[in-house]
N, C-alpha and C positions, 0 to 999 in steps of 0.2 A: 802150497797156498794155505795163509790161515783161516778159518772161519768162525766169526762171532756165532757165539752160544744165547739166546736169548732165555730167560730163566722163563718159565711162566709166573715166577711170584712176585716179575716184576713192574708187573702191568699196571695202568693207571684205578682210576675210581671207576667205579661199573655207572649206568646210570641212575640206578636204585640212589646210590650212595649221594651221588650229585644234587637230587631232588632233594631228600631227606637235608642236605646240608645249606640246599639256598634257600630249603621254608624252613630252619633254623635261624637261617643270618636274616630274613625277612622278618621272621617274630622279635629277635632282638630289635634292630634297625626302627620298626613300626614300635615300640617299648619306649625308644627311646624317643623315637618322634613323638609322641604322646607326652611324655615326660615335659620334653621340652615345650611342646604348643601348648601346657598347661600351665607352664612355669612363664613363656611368657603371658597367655590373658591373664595372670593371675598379676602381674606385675604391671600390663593392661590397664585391669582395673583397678588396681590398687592407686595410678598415676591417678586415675579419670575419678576416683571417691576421696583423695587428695586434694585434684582441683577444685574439684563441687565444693567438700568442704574449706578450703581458704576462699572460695568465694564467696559463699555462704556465713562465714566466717567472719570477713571483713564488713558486709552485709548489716550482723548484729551488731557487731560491735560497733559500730559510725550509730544507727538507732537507740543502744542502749546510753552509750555515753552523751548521746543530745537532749533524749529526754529524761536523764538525770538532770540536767541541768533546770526541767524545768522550775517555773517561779522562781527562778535565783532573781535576787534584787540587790542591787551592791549595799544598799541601806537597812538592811533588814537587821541586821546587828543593833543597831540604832536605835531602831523602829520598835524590836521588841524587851527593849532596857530603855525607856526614858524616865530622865533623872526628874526629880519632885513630885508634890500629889499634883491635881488637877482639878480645879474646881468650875462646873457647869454656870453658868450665870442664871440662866430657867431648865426646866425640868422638859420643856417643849421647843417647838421651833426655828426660829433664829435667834442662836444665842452667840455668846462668847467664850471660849476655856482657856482658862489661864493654869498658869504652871506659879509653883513657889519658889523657883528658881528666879535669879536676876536678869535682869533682857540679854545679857551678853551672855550667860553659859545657858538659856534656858533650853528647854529640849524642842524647839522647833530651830533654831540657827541653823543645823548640820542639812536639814530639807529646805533651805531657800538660798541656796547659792546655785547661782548661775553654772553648767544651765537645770537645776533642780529645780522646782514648786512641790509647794507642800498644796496649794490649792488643788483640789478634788479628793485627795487621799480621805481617809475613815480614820479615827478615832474610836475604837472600841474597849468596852470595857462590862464587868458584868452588872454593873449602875445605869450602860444603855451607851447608847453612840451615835455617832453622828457624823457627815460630810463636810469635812473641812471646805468653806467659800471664801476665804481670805486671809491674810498673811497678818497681822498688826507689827509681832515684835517677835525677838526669838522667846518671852512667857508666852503671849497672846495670840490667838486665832480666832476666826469666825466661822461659825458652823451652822448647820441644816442638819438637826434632829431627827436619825434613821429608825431610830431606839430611844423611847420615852426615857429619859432617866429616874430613876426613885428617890432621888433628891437632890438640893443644889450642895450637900456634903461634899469635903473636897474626898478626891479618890484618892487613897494612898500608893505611893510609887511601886512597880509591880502588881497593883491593879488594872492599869491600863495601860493599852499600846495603838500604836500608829501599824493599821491594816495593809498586808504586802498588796500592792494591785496588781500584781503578774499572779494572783491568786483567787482573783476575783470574783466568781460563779457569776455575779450578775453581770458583770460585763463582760462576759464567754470569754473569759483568762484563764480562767481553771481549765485543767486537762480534761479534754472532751473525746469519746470516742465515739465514732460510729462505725461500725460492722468491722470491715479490715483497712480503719486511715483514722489516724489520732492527731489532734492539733493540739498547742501550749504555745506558752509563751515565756521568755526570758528576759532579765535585764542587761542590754548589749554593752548599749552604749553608758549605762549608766548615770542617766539623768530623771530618774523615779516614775517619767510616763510611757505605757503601752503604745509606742509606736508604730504602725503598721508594719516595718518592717525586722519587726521582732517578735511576729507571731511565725512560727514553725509547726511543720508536721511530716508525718510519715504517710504512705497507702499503697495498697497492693492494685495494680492495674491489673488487670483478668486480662482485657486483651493484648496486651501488649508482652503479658507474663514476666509482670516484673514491679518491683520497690522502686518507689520514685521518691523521691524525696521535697518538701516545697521551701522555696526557696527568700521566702520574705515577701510580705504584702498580703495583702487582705488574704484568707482565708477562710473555708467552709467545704468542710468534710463531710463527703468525698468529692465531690466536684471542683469549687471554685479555688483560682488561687493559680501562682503558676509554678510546675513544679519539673524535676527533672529527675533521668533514670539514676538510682542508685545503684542497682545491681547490672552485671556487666550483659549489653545484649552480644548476639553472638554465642554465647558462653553457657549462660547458664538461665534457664527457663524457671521463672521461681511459681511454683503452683499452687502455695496457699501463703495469705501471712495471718496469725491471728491472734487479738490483744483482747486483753480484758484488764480490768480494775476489778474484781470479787475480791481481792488479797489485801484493799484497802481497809483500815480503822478509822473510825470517828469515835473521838471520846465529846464528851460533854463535860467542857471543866465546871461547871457552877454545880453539876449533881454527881461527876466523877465516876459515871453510868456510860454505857456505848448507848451512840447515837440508836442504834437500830433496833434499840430495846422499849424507849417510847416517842414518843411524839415531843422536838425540844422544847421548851417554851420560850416563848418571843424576848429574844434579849440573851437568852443562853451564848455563849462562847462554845465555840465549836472546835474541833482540834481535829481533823485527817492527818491521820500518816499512809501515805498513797505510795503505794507497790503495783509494777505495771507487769503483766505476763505477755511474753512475748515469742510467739510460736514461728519458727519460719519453716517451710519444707520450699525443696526444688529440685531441679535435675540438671542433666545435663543435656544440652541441647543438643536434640540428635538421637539420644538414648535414655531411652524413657527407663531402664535397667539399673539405671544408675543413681539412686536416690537420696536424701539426706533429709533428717530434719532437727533443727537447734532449737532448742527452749530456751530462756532464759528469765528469771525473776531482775525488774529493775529497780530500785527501790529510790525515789525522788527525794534528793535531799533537804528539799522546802515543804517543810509539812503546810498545810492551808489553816488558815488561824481566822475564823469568820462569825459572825454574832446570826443567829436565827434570826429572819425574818416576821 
């Protein structure tokens, strides 16, 4: 009968060995778990500071490109190149101004066609200005003296112009800000009057946590006016928005001085070039870790063109 020989060298792993070999495969295993549970939050967050920002994203960008627009006036071309001089009939009051041009090319024709009026618009000029009150002919208009003029001389062409009124300070057309919600106004429809439902704005709702947008009709900032969510709820929490105008210029064309330098003098023509700062921060709803915030400089491309008061 044969009998196996069992060697003794060839016996398995002792249990020293066995320990020592599964808190090896545990320190890899746990390395690489790490690896990977960092590889994905990092991809995590990279999705979730992705999202914020195209949300945030599309946010600025609908605010920035609205209120460039604002004061656009389809007439403004017009308005600030009319053809001949113009002569005041008095120096005060209810007068008349007439153009050198012939009633058919004269420089009010292109402002009384249906549905346009030239009635209410301003006439200014650095000789003094006045509130157009009626239509006579495309030379002729009657007007309500805003601005004494310094003589019934005619004014030479490129001395004077026809005032945008989507830029109006006295009639709250001009770009207005209060705290975190700015209002303007544009020309829509293209018939030369501030229609209610062509004043616009932006504002930040605290409670609600979020950029609303208003959507045409009376407005006043921050409150009135009716307006709707711009930024997405569900989504993304926006926790501050904030504007300024400090990056705006006012020249003074009659002394070719910035406004801010002295006091203008009545009748002076005024020139803004208006740049709007626009700060948004937010989050992402749910995760206050996850944050973003966008600047942006917008620069209006209807400078405001206005005679001192």
């Amino acid at each position: 009968m044969l009998k196996r020989s069992i060697s003794l060298n060839s016996g398995g792993f002792s249990l020293v060995e066995l320990m020592i070999g599964i808190t090896l495969g545990l320190i890899i295993i746990s390395g690489v778990l790490g690896v990977f549970s960092s590889t994905v939050k990092n991809q995590s967050d990279n999705l979730k500071m992705s999202r914020l920002n195209q949300e945030l994203r599309a946010v600025m960008d609908v605010m920035a490109r609205d209120i460039r627009r604002a004061g656009y006036w389809g007439l403004a071309a017009d308005a600030t190149r009319p053809v001949g001089t113009l002569t005041p009939s008095a120096t005060s009051g209810a007068i008349s101004l007439t153009s050198s041009q012939p009633v058919a090319s004269g420089p009010f024709v292109i402002f009384n066609t249906a549905p346009r009026t030239i009635t209410g618009l301003k006439i200014i000029s650095g000789a003094g200005s006045a509130t157009i009150t009626g239509y006579t002919n495309g030379s002729t208009v009657t007007g309500s003296v805003a601005s004494t003029f310094t003589s019934t001389a005619a004014i030479p062409q490129g001395g004077w112009m026809i005032a945008n009124p989507f830029t109006d300070a006295a009639a709250l057309n001009d770009i207005i800000i209060s705290g975190s919600c700015i209002q303007y106004t544009y020309d829509m429809n293209g018939d030369t009057v501030v229609d209610n439902n062509e004043r616009f704005g932006f504002r930040y709702n605290a409670s609600l946590s979020r950029v609303e947008m208003h959507k045409g009709g009376a407005i006043t900032c921050p409150g009135t006016g009716d307006w709707e969510p711009l930024s997405s709820d569900g989504v993304v929490e926006v926790t501050s928005l904030t504007l300024s105008s400090a990056d705006t210029q006012c020249i003074n064309a009659n002394t070719f001085g910035n406004c801010a330098t002295g006091t203008p003098a009545k009748g002076d023509v005024l020139v803004s070039v208006r740049e709007i700062d626009v700060t948004l921060t937010g989050r992402l709803q749910g995760d206050a870790a996850v944050t973003r915030t966008l600047t942006e400089t917008v620069r209006v491309r209807n400078d405001r063109i206005a005679v001192a008061p």
